[in-house]
MARLO-213797 format. One record per residue (C-alpha): residue number from 1; x, y, z; residue in three letters; chain. Coordinates in nm, 4 decimals, decimal comma. Example, Ala and Ser with C-alpha at 12.3 -4.5 7.8 and 13.67 -1.06 7.14 Angstrom:
! residues 2
(1 (1,2300 -0,4500 0,7800) ala A)
(2 (1,3670 -0,1060 0,7140) ser A)
//
This chain:
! residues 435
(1 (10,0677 -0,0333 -9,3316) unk A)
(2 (10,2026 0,1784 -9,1142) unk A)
(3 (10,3991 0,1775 -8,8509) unk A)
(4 (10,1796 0,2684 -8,6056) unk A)
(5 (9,9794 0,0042 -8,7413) unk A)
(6 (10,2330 -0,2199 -8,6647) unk A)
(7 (10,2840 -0,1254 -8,3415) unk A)
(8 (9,8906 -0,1869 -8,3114) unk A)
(9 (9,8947 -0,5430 -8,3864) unk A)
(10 (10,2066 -0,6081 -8,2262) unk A)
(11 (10,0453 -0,4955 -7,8682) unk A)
(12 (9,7270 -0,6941 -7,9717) unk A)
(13 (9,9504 -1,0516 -8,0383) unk A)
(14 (10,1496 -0,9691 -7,7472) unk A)
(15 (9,8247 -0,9189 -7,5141) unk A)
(16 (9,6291 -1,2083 -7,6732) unk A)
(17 (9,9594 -1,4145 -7,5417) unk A)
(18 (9,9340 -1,3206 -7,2367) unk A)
(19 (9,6277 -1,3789 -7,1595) unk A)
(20 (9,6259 -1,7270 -7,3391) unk A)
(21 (9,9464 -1,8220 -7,0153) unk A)
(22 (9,7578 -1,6877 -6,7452) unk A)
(23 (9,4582 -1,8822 -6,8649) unk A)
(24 (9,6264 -2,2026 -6,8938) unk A)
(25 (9,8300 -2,1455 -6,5383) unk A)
(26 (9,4876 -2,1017 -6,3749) unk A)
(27 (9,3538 -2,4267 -6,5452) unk A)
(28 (9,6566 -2,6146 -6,4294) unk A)
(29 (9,6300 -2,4754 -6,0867) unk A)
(30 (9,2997 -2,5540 -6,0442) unk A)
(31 (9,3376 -2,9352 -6,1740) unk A)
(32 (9,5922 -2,9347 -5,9123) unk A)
(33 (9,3434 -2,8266 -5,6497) unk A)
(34 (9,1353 -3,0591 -5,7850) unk A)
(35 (9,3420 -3,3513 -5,7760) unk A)
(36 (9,5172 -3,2864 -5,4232) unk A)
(37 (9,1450 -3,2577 -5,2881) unk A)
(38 (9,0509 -3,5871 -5,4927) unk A)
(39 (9,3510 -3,7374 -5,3073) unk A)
(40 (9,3042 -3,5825 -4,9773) unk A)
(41 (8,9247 -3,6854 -4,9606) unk A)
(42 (9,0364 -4,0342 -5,1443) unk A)
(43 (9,2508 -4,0765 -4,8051) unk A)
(44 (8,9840 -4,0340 -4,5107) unk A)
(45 (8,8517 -4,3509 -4,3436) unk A)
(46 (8,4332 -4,3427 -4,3104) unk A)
(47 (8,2737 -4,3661 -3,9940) unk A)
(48 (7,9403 -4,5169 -3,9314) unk A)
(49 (7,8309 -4,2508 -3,6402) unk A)
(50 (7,4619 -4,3601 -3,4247) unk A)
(51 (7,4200 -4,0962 -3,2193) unk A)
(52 (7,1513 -4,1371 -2,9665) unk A)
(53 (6,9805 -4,3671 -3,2217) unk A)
(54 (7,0528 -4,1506 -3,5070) unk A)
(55 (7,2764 -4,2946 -3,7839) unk A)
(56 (7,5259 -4,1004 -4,0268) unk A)
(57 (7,8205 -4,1459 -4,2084) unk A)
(58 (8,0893 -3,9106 -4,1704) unk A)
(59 (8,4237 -3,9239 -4,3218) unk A)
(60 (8,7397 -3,8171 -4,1393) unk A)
(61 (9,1417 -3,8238 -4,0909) unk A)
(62 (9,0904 -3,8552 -3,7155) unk A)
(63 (9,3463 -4,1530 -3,6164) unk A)
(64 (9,1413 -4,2037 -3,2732) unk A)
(65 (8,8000 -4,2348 -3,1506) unk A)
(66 (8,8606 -3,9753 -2,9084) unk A)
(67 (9,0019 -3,7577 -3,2021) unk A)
(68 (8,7066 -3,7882 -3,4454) unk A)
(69 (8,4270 -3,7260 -3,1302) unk A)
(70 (8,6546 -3,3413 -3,0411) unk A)
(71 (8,6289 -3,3560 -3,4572) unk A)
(72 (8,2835 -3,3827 -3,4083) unk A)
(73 (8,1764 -3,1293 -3,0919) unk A)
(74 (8,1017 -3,4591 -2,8645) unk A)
(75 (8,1304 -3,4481 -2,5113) unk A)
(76 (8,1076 -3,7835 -2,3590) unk A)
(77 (7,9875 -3,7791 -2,0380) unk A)
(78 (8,1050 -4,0672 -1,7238) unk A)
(79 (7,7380 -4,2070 -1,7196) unk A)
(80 (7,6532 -4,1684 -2,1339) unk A)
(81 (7,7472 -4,4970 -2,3525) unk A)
(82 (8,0268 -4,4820 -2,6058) unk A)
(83 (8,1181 -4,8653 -2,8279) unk A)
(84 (8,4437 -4,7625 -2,7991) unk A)
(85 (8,7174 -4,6029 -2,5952) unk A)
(86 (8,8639 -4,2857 -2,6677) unk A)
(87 (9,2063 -4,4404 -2,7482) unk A)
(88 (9,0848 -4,7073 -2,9532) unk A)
(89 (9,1927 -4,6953 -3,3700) unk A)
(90 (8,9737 -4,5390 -3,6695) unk A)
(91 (8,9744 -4,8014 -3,8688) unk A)
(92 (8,7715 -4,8623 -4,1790) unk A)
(93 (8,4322 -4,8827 -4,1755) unk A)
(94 (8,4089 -4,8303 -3,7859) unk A)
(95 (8,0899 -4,8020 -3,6682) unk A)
(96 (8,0752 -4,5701 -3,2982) unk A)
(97 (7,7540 -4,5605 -3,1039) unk A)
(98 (7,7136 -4,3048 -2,8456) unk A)
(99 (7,4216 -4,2748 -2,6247) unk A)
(100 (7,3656 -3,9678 -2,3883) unk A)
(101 (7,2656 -4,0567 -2,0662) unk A)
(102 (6,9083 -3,9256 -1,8662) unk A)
(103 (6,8903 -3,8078 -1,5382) unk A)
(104 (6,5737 -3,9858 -1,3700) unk A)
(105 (6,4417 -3,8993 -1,0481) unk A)
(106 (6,3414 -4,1820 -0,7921) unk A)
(107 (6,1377 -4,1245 -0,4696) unk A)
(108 (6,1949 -4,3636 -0,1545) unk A)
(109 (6,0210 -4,3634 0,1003) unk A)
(110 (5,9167 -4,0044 0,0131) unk A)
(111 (6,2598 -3,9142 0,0098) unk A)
(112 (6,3794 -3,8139 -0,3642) unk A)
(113 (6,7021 -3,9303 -0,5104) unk A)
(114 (6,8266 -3,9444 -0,8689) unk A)
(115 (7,0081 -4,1219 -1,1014) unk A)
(116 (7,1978 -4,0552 -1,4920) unk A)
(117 (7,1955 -4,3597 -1,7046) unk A)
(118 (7,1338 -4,4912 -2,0419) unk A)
(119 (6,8997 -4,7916 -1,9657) unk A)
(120 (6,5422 -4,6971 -1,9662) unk A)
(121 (6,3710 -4,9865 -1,7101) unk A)
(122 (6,3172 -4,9394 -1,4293) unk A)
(123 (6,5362 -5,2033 -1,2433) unk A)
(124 (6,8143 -5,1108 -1,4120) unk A)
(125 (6,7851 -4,7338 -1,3240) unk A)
(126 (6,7545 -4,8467 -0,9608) unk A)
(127 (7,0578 -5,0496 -1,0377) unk A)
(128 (7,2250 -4,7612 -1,1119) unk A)
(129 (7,1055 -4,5634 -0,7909) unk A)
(130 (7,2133 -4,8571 -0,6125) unk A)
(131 (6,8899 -4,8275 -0,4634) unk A)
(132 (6,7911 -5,2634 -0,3581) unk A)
(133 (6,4542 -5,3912 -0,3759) unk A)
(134 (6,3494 -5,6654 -0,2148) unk A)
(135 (6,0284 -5,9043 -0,2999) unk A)
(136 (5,8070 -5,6722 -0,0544) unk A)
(137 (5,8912 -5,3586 -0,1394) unk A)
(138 (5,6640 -5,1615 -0,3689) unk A)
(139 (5,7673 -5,0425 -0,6525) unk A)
(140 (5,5599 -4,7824 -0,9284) unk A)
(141 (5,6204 -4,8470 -1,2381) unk A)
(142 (5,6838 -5,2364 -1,2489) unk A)
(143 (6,0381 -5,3157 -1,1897) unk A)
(144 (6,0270 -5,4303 -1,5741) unk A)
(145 (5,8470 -5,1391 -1,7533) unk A)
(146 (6,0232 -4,9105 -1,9584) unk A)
(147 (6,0222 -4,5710 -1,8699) unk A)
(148 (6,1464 -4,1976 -1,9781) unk A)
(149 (6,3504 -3,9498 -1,8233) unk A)
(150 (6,0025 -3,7848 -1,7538) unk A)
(151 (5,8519 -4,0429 -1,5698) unk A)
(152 (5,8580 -4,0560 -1,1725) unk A)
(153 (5,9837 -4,3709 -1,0299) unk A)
(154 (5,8529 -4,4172 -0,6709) unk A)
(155 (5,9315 -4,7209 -0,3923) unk A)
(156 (5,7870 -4,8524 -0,0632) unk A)
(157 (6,0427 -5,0123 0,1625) unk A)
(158 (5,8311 -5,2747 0,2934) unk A)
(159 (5,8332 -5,3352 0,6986) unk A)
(160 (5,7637 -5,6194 0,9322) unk A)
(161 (5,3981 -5,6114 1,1096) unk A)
(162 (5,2174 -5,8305 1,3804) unk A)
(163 (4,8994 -5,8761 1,3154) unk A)
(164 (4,6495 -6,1032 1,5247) unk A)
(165 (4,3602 -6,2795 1,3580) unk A)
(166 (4,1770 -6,4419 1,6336) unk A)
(167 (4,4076 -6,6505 1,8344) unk A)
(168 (4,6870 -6,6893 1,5789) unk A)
(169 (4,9917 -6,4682 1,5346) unk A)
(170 (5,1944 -6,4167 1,2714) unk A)
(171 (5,4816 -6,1967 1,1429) unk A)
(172 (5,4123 -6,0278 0,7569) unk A)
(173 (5,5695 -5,7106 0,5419) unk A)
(174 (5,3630 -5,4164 0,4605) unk A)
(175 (5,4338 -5,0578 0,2930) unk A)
(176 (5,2953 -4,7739 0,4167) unk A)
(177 (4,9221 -4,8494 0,3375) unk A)
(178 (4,5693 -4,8273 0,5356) unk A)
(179 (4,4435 -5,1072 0,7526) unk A)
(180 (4,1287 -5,1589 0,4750) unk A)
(181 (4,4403 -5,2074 0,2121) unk A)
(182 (4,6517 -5,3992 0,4456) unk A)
(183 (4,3664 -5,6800 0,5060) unk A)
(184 (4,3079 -5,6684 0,1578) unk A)
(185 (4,6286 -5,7624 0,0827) unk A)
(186 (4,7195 -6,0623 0,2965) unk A)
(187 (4,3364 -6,1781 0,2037) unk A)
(188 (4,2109 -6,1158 0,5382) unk A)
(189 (3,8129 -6,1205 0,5672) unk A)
(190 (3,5725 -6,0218 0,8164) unk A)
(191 (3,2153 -6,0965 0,8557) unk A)
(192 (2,9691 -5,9407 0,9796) unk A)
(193 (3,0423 -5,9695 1,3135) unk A)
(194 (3,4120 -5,9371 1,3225) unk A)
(195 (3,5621 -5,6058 1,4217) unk A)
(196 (3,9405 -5,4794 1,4438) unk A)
(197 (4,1270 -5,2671 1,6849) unk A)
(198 (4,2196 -4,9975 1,4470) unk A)
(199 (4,0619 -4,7492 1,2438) unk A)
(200 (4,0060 -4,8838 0,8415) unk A)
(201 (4,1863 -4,5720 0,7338) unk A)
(202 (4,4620 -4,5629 0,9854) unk A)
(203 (4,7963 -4,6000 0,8318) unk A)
(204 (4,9894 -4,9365 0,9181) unk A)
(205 (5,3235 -4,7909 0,9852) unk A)
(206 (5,6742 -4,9981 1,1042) unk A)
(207 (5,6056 -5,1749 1,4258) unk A)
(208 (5,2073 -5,1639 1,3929) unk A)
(209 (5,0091 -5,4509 1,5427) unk A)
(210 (4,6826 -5,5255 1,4026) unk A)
(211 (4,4037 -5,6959 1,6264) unk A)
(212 (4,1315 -5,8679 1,4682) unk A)
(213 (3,8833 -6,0144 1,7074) unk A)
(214 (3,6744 -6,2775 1,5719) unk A)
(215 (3,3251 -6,2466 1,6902) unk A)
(216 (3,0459 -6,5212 1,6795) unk A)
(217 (2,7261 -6,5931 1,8606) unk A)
(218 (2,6287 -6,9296 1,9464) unk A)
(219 (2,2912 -7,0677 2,1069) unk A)
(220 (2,3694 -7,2706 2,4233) unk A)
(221 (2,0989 -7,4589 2,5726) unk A)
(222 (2,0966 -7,5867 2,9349) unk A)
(223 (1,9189 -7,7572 3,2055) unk A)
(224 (1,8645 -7,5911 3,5657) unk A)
(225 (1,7474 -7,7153 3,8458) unk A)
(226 (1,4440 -7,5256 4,0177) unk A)
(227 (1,4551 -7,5449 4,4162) unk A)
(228 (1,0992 -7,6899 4,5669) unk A)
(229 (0,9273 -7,4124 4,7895) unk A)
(230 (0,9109 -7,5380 5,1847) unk A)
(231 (0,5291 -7,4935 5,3537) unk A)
(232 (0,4901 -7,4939 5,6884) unk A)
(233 (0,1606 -7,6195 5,9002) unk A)
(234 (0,0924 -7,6347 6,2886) unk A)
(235 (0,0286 -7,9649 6,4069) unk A)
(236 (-0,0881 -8,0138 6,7630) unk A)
(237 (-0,0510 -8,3511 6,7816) unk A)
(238 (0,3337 -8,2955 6,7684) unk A)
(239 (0,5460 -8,1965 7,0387) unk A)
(240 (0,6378 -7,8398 7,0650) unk A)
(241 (0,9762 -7,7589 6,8634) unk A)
(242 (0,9277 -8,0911 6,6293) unk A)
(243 (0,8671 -8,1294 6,3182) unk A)
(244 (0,7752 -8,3975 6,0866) unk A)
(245 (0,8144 -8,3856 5,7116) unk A)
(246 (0,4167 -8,4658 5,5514) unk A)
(247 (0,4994 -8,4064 5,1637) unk A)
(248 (0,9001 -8,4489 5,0556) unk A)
(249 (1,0080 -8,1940 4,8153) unk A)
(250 (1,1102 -8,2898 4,4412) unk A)
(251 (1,3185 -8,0283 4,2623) unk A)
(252 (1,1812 -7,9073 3,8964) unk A)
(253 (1,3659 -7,9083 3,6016) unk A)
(254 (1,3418 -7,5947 3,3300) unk A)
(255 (1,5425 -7,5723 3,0132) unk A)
(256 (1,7029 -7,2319 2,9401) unk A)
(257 (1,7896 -7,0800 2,6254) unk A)
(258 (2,0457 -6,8340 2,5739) unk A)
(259 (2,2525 -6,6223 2,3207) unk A)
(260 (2,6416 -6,6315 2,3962) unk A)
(261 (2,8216 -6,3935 2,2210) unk A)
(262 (3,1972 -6,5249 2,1659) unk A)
(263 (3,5414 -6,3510 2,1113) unk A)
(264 (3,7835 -6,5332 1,9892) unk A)
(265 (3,6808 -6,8382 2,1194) unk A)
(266 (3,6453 -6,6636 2,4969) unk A)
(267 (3,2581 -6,5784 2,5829) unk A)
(268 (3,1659 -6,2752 2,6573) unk A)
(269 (2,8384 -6,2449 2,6889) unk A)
(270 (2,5591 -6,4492 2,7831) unk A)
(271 (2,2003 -6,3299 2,7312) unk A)
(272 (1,9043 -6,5665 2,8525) unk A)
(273 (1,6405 -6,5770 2,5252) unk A)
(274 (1,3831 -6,8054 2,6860) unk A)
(275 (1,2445 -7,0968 2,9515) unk A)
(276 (1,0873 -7,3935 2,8977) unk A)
(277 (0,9523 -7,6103 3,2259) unk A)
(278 (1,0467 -7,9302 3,1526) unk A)
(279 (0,9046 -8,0462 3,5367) unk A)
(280 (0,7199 -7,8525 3,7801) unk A)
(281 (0,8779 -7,8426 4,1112) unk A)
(282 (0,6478 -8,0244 4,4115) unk A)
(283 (0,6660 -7,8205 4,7445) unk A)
(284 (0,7819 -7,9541 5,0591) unk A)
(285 (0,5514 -7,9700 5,3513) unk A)
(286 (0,6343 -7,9503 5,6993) unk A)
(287 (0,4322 -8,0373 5,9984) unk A)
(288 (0,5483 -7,8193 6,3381) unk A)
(289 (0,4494 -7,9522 6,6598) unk A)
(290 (0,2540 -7,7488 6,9005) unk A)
(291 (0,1437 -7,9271 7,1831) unk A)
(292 (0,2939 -7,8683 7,4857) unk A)
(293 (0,4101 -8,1089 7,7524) unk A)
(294 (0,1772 -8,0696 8,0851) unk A)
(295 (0,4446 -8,0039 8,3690) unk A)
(296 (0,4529 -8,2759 8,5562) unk A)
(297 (0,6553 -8,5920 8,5548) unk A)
(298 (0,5580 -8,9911 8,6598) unk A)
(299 (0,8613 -9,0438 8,8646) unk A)
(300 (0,6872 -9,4378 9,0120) unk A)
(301 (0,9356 -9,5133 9,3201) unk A)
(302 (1,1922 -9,2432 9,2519) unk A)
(303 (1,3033 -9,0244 9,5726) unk A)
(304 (1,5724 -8,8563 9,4135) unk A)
(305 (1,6453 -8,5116 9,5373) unk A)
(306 (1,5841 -8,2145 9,3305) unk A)
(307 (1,9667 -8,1790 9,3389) unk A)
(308 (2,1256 -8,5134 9,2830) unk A)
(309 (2,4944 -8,5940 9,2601) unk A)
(310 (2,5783 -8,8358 9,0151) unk A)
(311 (2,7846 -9,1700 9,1201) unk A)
(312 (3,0659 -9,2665 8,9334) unk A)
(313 (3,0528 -9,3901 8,6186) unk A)
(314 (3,1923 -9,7636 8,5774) unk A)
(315 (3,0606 -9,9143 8,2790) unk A)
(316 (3,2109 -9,8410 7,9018) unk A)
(317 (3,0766 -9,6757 7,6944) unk A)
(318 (3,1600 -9,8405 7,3911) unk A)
(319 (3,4299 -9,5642 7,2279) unk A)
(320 (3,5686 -9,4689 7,5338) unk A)
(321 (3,5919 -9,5249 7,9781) unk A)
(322 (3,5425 -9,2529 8,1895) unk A)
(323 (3,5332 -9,2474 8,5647) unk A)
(324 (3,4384 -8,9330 8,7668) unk A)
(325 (3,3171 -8,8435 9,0912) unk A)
(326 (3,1194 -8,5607 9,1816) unk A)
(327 (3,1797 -8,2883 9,4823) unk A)
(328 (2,8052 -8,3395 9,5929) unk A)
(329 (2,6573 -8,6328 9,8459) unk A)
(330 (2,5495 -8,9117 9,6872) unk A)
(331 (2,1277 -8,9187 9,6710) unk A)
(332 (1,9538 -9,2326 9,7292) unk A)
(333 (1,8796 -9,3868 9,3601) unk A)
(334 (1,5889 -9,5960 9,3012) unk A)
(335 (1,6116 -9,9218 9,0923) unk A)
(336 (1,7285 -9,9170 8,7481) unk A)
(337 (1,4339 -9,9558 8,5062) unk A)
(338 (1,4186 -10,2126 8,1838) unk A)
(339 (1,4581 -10,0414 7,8729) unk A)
(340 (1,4571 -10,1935 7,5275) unk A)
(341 (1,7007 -9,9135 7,3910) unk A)
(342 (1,9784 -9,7743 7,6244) unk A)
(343 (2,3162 -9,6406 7,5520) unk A)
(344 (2,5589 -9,4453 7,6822) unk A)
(345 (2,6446 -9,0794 7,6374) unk A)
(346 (2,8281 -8,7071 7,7115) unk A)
(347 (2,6091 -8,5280 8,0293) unk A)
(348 (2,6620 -8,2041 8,1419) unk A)
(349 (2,4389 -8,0170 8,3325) unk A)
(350 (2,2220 -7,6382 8,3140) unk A)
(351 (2,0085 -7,4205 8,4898) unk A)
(352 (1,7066 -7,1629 8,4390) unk A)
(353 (1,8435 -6,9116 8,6059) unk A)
(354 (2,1814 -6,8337 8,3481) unk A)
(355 (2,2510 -6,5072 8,1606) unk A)
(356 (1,9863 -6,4505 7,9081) unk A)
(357 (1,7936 -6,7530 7,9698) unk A)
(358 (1,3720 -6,7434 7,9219) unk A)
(359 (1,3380 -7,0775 8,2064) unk A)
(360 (1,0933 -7,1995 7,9328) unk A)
(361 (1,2241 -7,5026 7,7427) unk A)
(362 (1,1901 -7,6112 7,3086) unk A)
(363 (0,8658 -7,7959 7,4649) unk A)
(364 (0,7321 -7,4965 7,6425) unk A)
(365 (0,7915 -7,6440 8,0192) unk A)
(366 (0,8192 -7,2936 8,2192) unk A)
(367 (1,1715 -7,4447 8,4503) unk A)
(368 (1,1453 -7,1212 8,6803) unk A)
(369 (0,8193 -7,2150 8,8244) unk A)
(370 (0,8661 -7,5849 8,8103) unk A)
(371 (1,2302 -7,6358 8,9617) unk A)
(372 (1,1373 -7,9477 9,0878) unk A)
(373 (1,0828 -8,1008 8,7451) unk A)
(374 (1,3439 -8,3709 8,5978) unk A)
(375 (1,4132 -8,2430 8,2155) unk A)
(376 (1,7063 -8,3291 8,0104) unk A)
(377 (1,7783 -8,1334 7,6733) unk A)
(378 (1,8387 -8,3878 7,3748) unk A)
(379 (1,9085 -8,3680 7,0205) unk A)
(380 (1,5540 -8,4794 6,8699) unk A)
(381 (1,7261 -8,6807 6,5982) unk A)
(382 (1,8970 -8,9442 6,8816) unk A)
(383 (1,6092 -8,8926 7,1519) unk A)
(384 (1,2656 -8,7807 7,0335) unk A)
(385 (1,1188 -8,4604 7,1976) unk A)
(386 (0,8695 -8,5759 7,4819) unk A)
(387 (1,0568 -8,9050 7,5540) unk A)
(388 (1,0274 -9,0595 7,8982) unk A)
(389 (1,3859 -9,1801 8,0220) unk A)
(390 (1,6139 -9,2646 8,2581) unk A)
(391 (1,9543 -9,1176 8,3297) unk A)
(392 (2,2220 -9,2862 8,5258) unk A)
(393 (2,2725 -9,0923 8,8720) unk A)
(394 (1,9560 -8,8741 8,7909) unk A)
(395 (1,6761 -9,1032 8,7672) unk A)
(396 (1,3677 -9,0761 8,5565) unk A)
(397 (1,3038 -8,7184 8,3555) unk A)
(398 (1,1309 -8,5908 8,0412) unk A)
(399 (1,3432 -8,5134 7,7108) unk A)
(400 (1,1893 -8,1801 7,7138) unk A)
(401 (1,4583 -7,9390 7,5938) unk A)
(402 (1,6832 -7,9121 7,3354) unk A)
(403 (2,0269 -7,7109 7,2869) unk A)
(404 (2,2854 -7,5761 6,9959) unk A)
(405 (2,5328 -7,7828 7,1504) unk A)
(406 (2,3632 -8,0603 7,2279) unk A)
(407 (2,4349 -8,3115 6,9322) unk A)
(408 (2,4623 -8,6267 6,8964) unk A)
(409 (2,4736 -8,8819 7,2261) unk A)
(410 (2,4836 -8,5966 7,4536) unk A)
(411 (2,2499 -8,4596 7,7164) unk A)
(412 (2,2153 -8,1226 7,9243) unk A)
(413 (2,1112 -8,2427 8,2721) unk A)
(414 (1,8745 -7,9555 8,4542) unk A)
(415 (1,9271 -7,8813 8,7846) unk A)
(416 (1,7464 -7,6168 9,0217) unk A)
(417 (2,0736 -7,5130 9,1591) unk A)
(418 (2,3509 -7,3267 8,9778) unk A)
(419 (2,6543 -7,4146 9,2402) unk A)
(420 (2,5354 -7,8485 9,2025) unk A)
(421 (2,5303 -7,8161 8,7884) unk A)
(422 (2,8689 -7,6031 8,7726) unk A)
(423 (3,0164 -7,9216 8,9986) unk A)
(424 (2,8552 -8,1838 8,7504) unk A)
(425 (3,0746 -8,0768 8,5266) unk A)
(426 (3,0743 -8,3190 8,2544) unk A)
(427 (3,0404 -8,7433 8,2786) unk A)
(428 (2,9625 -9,0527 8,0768) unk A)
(429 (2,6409 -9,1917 8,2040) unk A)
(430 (2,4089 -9,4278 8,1153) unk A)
(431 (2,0627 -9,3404 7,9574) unk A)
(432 (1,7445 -9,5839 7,8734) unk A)
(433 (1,4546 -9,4627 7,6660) unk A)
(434 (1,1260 -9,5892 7,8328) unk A)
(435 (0,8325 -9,5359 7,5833) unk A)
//
């Protein structure tokens, strides 16, 4: 061998060597590696992570909650839920929920608001947007439905409103809905005939009052009366200005039929449907006296002047005693007659000749061409038209006359002369009714 041969091998031992170290350094090294990782991964503590529902184990040094969420790119937000708090101990086999809160959006009244939370129903998102509901407020979805971050949440504040059904009145809550909806609600019906104040598609807003008027119509039935019809008919064998009744009237009796129309109890209307005589009525006749009184007067042994003065009055009459004397002379009087039927009563006395006077008397006795006749004006219902009497300082005369004022026991004396009636004035005298 030689020596460079030597020199040969020696290079390839000492190479071989070498490499035969370097190998064995690296394999010690890298069951170092080995084991320090083995140790370091022996020594982390696992976490159970649920992350908006989603569940993983991860395995970490972190000492602290907050620690392993910054380990982990988490960002816990005020409203999103987190099991524990950020200072709180990694401990073996902890298990950390996190939830990330939604934002939902919640109209009221038409008036958006919104709210972040992790609860999903809709009362407790309102919760959270400390947004209170009462039982009459309306509220879409269902206070207990379970909603997303998608859905839109809307409520109704509910309001007081008067309504008026008929004649009661009471107080309820609404939301902002149309009449049709509103009667609907509080189980209001109407028939046929009902009607209310408002339009069906009005809204019913805070304050509202809503009439109904309750409408009926009712058949009422009554009884009337029917006035008797008065006939007249000339008789001559009555005095002039008399009258005598021949026939007496009966009233008739119809029944009447009508449609009432009724608003809340209060009519209305009354419409008459039909009659139905239930008795005729029977017409009253009248006889009317046309005869007429010749004009002249049986005076037997009367020579009383045309003009006489009357003599005082002595005797009672039976409500009161009156005693007056006249201006005039005293005429000469002729006996006092018998009478079955005499009284006393109120005389004054009248002319032919006054203001708007005819001269012809109720029994047609013409006093302007006749002012010597004796004719006293009566009230037919105490002394009968055409009655022969006596008067008390006058002597005998003809009830002849009659007079608007002359009712009752009174008399209207007639004299020829104005000037001897005006100083008559007015006395109690005695009267007697001869035939």
């Amino acid at each position: 061998m030689t020596k460079e041969d030597e020199d040969n091998n020696y290079s390839t031992i000492k190479t071989s060597k070498k490499k035969s170290v370097i190998i064995t350094l690296a394999t010690v090294l890298m069951f170092a590696a080995v084991m320090a990782f083995a140790i370091y991964e022996g020594t982390k503590n696992t976490v159970t992570m649920i992350s908006n529902g989603e569940k993983e184990e991860v395995k970490t040094h972190a000492e602290t909650v907050g620690a392993f969420l910054a380990e982990q790119s988490i960002e816990v937000g005020q409203d999103d839920y987190l099991s524990h708090t950020a200072e709180a101990s990694i401990d073996k086999d902890i298990v950390i929920e996190w939830t990330e809160a939604d934002q939902f959006t919640i109209t009221v009244d038409g008036k958006p608001t919104s709210a972040w939370t992790t609860s999903n129903t809709v009362e407790d998102i309102l919760a959270k947007a400390e947004i209170e509901i009462t039982e009459h407020d309306k509220v879409t979805p269902a206070l207990n439905e379970e909603v997303d971050a998608n859905t839109a949440i809307s409520v109704e504040k509910a309001y007081e409103v008067t309504i008026f059904d008929g004649l009661e009145e009471k107080k309820v809550w609404s939301t902002s809905t149309t009449v049709a909806d509103f009667l609907k609600q509080h189980k209001i019906t109407l028939s046929d005939l009902d009607r209310v104040e408002k339009d069906m598609d009005e809204l019913i807003l805070p304050g509202s009052e809503v009439k109904v008027v309750r409408v009926e119509k009712v058949t009422d039935v009554v009884e009337d009366s029917v006035k008797f019809a008065k006939e007249t008919k000339k008789d001559s064998s009555l005095l002039k200005g008399s009258e005598k009744v021949v026939q007496k009237g009966e009233e008739g009796l119809v029944e009447k039929t009508y449609e009432v129309v009724m608003e809340n109890g209060k009519e209305v209307k009354r419409e008459l449907k039909g009659e139905k005589v239930i008795k005729e009525a029977k017409k009253q006749v009248v006889a009317v006296g046309t005869k007429t009184v010749v004009a002249s007067v049986s005076r037997g042994n009367d020579t009383t002047a045309a003009a006489p003065a009357p003599k005082k009055a002595a005797a009672p009459q039976p409500a009161a005693t009156s005693t007056k004397t006249t201006k005039t002379a005293a005429p000469v009087q002729s006996s006092e007659p018998s009478s079955s039927r005499e009284f006393y009563v109120s005389a004054t006395a009248y002319t032919a000749s006054c203001t708007g006077c005819s001269g012809i008397t109720a029994t047609g006795i013409n006093l302007k061409a006749n002012p010597h006749l004796k004719v006293i004006a009566v009230d037919p219902s105490v002394i009968p038209l055409g009655s022969k009497v006596w008067v008390e300082g006058y002597g005998h005369a003809i009830a002849g006359d009659t007079g608007g004022a002359i009712k009752g026991n009174k008399i209207d004396i007639f004299m020829a002369d104005r000037s001897a009636a005006l100083a008559f004035g007015r006395q109690q005298v005695k009267i007697k009714i001869l035939d």
